[in-house]
N, C-alpha and C positions, 0 to 999 in steps of 0.2 A: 325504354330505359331513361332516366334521368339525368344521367348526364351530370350527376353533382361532382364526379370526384376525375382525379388525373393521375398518373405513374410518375414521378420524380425521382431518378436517380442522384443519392445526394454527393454532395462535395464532402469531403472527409471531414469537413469544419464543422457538417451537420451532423455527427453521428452522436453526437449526444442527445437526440431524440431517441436514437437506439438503446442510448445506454439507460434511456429513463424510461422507457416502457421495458426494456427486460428486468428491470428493479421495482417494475411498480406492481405489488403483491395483488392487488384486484385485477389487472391487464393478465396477467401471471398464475393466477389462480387454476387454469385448467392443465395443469400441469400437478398440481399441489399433490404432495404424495405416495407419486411413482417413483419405480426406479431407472431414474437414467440416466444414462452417462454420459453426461456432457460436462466436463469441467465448469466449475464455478457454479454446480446445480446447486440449490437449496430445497434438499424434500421438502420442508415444512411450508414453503410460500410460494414454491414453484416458482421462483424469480433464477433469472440467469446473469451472473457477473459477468460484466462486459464493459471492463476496466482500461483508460485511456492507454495504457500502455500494451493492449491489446490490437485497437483499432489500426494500427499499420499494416499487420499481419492481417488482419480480418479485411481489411478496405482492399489490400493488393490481391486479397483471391475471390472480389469477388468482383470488383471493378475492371470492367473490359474484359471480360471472360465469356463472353457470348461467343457460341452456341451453346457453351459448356454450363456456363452460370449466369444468372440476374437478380438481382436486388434493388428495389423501389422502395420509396415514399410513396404510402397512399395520401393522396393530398388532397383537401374541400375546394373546391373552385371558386366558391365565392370570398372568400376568405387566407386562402393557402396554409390556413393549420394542417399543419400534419397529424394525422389521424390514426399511422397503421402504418404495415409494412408486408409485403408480398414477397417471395423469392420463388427461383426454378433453380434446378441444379440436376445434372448429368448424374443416374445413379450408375457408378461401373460394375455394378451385380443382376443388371435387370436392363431390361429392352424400354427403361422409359426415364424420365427425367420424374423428380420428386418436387412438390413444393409444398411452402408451407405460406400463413397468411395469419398477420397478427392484427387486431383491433383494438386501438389503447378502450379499457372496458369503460369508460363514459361516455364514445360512440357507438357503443352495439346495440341493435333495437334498432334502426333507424334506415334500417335496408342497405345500409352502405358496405357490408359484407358481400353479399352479388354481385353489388354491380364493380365492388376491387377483385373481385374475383373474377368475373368478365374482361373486366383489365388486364388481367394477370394470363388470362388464357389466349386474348386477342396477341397480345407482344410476344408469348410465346410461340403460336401455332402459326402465325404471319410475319415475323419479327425473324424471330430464332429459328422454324423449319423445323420447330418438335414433331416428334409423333406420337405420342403418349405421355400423357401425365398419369404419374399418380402421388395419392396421398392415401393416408392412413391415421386414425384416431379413435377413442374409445366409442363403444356404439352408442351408451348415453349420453354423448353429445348431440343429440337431437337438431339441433340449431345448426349445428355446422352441416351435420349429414342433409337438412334439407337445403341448405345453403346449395353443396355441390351437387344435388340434385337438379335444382332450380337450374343452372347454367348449363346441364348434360353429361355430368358423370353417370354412371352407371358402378352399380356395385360389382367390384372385383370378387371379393370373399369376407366370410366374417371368419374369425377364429379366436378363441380365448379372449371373449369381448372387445376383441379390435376390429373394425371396419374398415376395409381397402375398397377406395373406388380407383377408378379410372376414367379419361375420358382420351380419345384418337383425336386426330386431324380430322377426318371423316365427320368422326361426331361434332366435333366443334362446328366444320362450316355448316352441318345440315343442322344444327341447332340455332346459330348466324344467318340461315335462309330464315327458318320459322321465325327469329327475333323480327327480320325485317318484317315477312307478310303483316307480323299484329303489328309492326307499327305503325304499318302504312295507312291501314283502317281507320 
C-alpha cells in the first residue's frame, strides 16, 4: 500500500470541510435523484445541507462515541488537504456496524478510495473491536463495489438494484496477513 493518506478526527472548527463537500453537487452527485430521507436532501444535486447551526448537535453524536461511532478526515500526507471522509456507526437493527466513505470528486481516480478504506477498516476492526461491517449502495456503482472488493468485503445480497457487502474481523485480519505476504516480496 501507499501509504499516502491518514484518519483525522476534526476539531469542530474544521467542519466546514464537511459542510463543503456535502454541498459540493460533483462530490454529491451519486446520490442525485433517489429518494431519501435525510433532511436537508436535495433530489436534484444529491447534496446534503449541513448548516452551521447544525454542527453542535452533529459534532456531539459523533465525537467520542467509540465503540458506537467514528468519523475522520481523510487526509494526503504530503500535503494535509483533506480529501474525503469516512464514518462507522453501530447499526441497532442488525449484528453489524454501517459505514459510509465520501471522496471530494477531484480526488477520485487516484486509488485514494482503498487505501481510506483500509484506514477506515484498520481503526475499526483494531481500534473499536467491530465485528462486522457493512454497507450498502446501487449495484451500478462499479467503482465503489470494486473498491470494497479490493480490501475483502464479500457480497451480502443484491436486491432491487442494491448491493450489500460485508466484511468480519476474521476477514479483515486474513486479508491484513495476505496484504503483508505481497508486500513483503
Amino acid at each position: 500500500m501507499r501509504e499516502l493518506l491518514y484518519l483525522h478526527t476534526p476539531s469542530y472548527e474544521e467542519l466546514w470541510y464537511r459542510q463543503k463537500i456535502m454541498q459540493d453537487s460533483d462530490t454529491m452527485s451519486y446520490n442525485k435523484g433517489y429518494d431519501l430521507d435525510f433532511e436537508g436532501y436535495d433530489k436534484a444535486t444529491g447534496c446534503l445541507a449541513f448548516p452551521e447551526q447544525k454542527w453542535a448537535d452533529w459534532y456531539t453524536y459523533f465525537n467520542g462515541q467509540e465503540p458506537q461511532r467514528f468519523y475522520a478526515y481523510i487526509v494526503r500526507k504530503t500535503d494535509g488537504v483533506f480529501i474525503g471522509e469516512v464514518n462507522v456507526h453501530r447499526n441497532p437493527n442488525a449484528p453489524w456496524h454501517e459505514m459510509g466513505i465520501v471522496l471530494e470528486a477531484k480526488y477520485r481516480g487516484n486509488g485514494y478510495g482503498t487505501e481510506a478504506l483500509w484506514l477506515l477498516l484498520q481503526h475499526a476492526f483494531e481500534e473499536m473491536k467491530v465485528d462486522t461491517i457493512h454497507n450498502d449502495f446501487e449495484e451500478e456503482r462499479i467503482a465503489a463495489m470494486q473498491t470494497h472488493l479490493s480490501v475483502g468485503f464479500t457480497i451480502y445480497r443484491k436486491e432491487n438494484g442494491i448491493l450489500e457487502l460485508t466484511i468480519s474481523k476474521e476477514q479483515y485480519f486474513r486479508q491484513k496477513a495476505i496484504r503483508s505476504m505481497v508486500l513483503e516480496k
